[in-house]
C-alpha positions as CSV (number, residue, x, y, z in Angstrom):
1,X,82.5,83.3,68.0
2,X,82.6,85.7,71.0
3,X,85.5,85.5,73.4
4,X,85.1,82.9,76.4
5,X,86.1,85.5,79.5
6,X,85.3,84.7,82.9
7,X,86.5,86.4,86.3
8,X,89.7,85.2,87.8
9,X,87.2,84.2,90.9
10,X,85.3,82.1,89.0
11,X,88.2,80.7,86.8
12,X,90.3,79.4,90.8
13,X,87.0,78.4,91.9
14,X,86.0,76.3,89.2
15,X,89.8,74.8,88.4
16,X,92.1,75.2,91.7
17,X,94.6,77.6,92.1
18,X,94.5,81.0,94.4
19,X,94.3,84.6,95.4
20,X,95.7,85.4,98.6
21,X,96.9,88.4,100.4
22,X,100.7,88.5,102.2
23,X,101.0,87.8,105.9
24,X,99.6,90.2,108.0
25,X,102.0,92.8,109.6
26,X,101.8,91.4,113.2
27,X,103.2,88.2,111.7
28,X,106.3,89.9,110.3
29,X,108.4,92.3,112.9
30,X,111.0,94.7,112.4
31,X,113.5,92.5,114.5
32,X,112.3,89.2,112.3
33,X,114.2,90.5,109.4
34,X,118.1,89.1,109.3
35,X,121.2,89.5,106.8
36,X,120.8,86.1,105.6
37,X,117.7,83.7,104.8
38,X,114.6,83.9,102.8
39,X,113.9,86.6,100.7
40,X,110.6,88.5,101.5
41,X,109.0,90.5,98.4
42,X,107.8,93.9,99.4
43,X,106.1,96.3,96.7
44,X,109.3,98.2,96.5
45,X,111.4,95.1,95.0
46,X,109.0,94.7,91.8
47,X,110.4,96.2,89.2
48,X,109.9,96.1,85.5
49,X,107.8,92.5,85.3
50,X,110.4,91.2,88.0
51,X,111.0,90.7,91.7
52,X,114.9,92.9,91.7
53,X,117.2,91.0,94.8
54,X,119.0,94.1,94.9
55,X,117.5,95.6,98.3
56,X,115.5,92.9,99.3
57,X,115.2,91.9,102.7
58,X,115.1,88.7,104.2
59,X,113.7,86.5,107.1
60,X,115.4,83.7,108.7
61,X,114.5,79.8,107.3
62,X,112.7,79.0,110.7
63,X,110.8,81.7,110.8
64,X,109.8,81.6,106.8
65,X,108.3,78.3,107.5
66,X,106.0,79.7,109.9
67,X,104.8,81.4,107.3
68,X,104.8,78.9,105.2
69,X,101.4,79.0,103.4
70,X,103.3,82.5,101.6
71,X,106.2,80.9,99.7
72,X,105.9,81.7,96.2
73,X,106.6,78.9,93.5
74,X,107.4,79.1,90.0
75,X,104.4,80.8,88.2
76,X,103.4,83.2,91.4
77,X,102.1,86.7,90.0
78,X,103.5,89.2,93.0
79,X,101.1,92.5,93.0
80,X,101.4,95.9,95.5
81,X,98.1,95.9,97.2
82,X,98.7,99.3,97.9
83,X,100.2,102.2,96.1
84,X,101.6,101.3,92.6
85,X,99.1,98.6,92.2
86,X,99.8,98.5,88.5
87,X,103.1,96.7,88.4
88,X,103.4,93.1,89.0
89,X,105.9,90.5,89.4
90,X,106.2,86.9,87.2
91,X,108.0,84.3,89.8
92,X,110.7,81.9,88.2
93,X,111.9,79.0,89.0
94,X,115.0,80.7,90.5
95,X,112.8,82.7,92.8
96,X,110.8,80.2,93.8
97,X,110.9,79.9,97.8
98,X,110.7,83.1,98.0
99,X,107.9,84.8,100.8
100,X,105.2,87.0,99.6
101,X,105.6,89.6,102.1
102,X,102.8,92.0,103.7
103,X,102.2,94.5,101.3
104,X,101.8,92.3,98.5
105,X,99.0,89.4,97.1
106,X,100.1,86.4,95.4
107,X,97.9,84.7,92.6
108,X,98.5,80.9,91.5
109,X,96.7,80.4,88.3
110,X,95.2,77.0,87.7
111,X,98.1,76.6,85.3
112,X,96.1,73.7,83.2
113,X,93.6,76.4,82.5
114,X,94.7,79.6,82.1
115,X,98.8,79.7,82.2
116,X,100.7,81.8,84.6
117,X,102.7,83.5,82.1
118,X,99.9,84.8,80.2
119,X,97.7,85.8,83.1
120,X,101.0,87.7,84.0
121,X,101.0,89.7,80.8
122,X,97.5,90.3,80.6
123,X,98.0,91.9,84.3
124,X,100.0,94.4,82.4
125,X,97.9,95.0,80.0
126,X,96.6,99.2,80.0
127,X,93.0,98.1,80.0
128,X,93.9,95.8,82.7
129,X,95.6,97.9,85.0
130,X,92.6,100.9,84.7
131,X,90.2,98.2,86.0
132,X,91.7,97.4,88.5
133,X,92.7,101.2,89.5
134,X,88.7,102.2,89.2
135,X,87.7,99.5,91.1
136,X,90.4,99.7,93.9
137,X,89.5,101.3,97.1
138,X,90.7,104.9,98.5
139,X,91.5,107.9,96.8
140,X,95.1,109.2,98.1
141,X,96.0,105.5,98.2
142,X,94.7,102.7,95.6
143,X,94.1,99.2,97.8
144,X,93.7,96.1,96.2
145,X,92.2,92.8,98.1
146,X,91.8,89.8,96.7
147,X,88.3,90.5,96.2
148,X,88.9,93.5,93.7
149,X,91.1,91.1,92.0
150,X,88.9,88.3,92.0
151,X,86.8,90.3,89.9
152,X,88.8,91.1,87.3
153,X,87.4,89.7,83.4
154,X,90.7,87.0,82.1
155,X,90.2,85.8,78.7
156,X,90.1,82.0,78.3
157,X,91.6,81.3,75.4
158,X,92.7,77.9,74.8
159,X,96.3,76.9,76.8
160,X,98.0,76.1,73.2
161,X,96.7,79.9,71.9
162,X,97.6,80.9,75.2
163,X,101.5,79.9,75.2
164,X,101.7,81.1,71.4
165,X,101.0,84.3,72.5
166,X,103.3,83.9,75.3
167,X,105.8,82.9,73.2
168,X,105.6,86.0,71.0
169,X,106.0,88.4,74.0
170,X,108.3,86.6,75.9
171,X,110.8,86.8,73.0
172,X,110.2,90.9,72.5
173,X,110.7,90.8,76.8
174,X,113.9,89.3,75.7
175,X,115.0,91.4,73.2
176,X,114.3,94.6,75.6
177,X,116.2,93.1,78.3
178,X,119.0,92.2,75.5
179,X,119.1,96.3,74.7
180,X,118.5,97.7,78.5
181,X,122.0,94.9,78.8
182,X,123.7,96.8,75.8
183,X,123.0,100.5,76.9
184,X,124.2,100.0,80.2
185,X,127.3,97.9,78.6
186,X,127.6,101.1,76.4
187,X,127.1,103.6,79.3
188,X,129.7,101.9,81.7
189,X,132.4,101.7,78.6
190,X,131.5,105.8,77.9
């Protein structure tokens, strides 16, 4: 029969979960930021499916749980709202705790319903990212809100099909992170 597909709105609203846009910049100041403390995810850190630590900055603990209704927790999808708004970020349990910062949205999938995982690698789908460039707003700069979002079409497959497929990319994920591991291996010993 034909595909169940409903909008991510309608999938939160029915079953829990959320969409929710980064602190706004009046909440965050240049002098906030510290050496050490909680890591805040700007566009710039997410890279390649990830959240890169490299040249992240951080916030002190105090100050974080002002902010507290932007932690991220295992199974946050981390998106630009601005800019490159078709790369996203898939939040692990080692990241977890970490701040959605200002330029980004966070969305929390009802995990019983539609799993995080999948949801993240649908994001990244081609047809997926075009919808959601020709519906964002501007034209020298793409912005996403979590209205745009909201609107997007998820498929609702059932959760066990939905981890199967997971579990098919997921393990091509790891054999391209297993060969990006060897080159540079290979470029350091040339």
């Amino acid at each position: 029969g034909g595909m169940n597909a409903s909008t991510l709105s309608a999938i939160i609203e029915e079953w829990g979960g959320l969409i929710q846009t980064g602190p706004f910049g009046s909440q965050l100041h240049q002098h906030d930021y510290a050496e050490e403390g909680i890591p805040v995810v700007m566009p710039k850190d997410i890279r390649s499916g990830r959240v890169d630590e490299s040249g992240i900055a951080r916030i002190p603990e105090n100050k974080a749980r002002q902010l507290s209704r932007h932690f991220l927790k295992a199974g946050s999808v981390v998106f630009p709202r601005r800019g490159e708004i078709s790369k996203c970020a898939y939040i692990d349990e080692e990241q977890a705790g970490f701040l959605c910062g200002t330029g980004c949205i966070k969305i929390e999938p009802p995990e019983d319903t539609l799993r995080s995982r999948f949801l993240f690698y649908y994001l990244g789908l081609r047809q997926s990212v075009e919808w959601l460039e020709r519906n964002a707003v501007g034209t020298t700069m793409l912005n996403l809100n979590t209205k745009i979002i909201g609107g997007l079409k998820v498929p609702l497959l059932p959760p066990k099909k939905q981890d199967e497929i997971v579990d098919i990319l997921s393990a091509y994920d790891d054999l391209i992170e297993n060969n990006r591991r060897r080159i540079e291996l290979l470029e350091q010993a040339a």
